[in-house]
N, C-alpha and C positions, 0 to 999 in steps of 0.2 A: 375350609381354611378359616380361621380365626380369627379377630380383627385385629389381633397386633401383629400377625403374622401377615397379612393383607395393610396393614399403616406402613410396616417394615418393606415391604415390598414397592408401592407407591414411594415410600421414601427414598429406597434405594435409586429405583427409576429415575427418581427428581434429580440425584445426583450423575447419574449419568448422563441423561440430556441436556445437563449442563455444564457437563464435561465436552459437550460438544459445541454447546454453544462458543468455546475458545478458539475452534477453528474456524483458520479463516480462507478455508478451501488449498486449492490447489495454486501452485505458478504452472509458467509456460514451457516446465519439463513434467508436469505432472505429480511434483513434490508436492507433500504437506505442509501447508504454513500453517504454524500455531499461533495462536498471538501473542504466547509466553515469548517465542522468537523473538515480536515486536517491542515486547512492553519495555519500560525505560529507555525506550531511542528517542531519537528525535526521528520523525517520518520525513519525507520530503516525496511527497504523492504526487506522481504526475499525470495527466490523464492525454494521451496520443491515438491516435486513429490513421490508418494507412491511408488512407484520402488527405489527411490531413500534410501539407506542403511543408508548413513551418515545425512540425513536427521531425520531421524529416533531418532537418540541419538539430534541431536541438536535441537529439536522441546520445549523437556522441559528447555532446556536454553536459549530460546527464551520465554517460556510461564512466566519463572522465572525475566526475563530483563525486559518484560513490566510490569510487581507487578511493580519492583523497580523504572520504568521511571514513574507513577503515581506522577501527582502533579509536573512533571518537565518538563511541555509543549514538551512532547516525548512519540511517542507509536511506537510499533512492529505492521507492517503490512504484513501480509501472503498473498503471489500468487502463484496459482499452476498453474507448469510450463504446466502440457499437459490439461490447460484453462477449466477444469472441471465444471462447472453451476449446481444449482438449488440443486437435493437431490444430485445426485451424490458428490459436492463439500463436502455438508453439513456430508454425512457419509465419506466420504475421511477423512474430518477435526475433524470430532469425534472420527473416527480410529487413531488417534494420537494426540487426547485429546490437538489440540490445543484450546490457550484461547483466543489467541489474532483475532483481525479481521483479517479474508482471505475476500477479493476483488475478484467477480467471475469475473467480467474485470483488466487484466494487464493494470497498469498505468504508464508502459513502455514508450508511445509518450510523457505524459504529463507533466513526469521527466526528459524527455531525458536519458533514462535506455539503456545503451546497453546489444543487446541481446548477452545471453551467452548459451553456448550448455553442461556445466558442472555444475553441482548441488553437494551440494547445493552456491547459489551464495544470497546475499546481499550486498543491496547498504543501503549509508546512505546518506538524506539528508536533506538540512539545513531548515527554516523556509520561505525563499523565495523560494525554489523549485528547488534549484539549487543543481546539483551530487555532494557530498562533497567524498566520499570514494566509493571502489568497490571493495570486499573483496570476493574471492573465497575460498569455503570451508567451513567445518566444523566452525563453532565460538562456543566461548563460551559468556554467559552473561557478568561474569568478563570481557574478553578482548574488547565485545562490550559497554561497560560502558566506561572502561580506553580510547578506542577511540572515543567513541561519546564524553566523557568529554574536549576531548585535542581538540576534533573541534570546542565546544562550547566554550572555554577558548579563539580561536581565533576571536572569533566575537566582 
């Protein structure tokens, strides 16, 4: 092989592997998220755990927040914290009937999310991918609308 036929080849590769690098795995029916999906949203990342109590009541005002972000370049994205995959995620995430997409890979590096050891935790952020809020604890939809609106008002 030749070495521009072997440059061309490495090159092509380059491009593929970074065709992959946009995926951002699978949710909790086993669907591909790409992150073309995500890009220009505003995220609202929540990170829940089945042990987790307060979790628990905040699930449906989370499932209630993404109805209402529909149509306003914003959706709720579910990560379980102890990184659950495949059926495990999928019965996790039907055990509390959530609606919105759960991520079985934490998109943690890709936000720059810092980790946190207290649940539940949510972050929000902007359409360029950048951490706008870090909100511990319990939320409600009301209060994450009132803050998502006030950070969209600064743009």
């Amino acid at each position: 092989m030749g070495i521009r036929l072997q440059f061309m080849v490495v090159v092509l590769a380059g491009f593929m592997l970074a065709g992959c690098a946009e995926d951002m795995g699978s949710d909790q029916h086993g669907r591909k998220v790409t992150a073309e999906q995500l890009q220009g949203q505003w995220l609202v990342i929540n990170y829940w755990a089945q042990w987790c109590k307060p979790c628990r009541t905040e699930i449906p005002e989370l499932n209630l927040l993404n109805e209402q972000l529909k149509n306003r370049q914003a959706q709720v994205i579910g990560v379980n914290f102890d990184a659950l995959q495949g059926e495990p995620l999928r019965e996790a995430a039907d055990s509390f009937d959530i609606r919105f997409t759960v991520l079985a890979s934490d998109p943690a590096q890709r936000y720059g999310l810092p980790r946190n050891d207290v649940l539940p935790v949510t972050y929000i952020v902007d359409p360029k991918g950048a951490l706008r809020e870090r909100l511990v604890g319990e939320q409600t939809a009301e209060g994450l609308l009132s803050k998502l609106s006030a950070l969209q008002s600064q743009e």
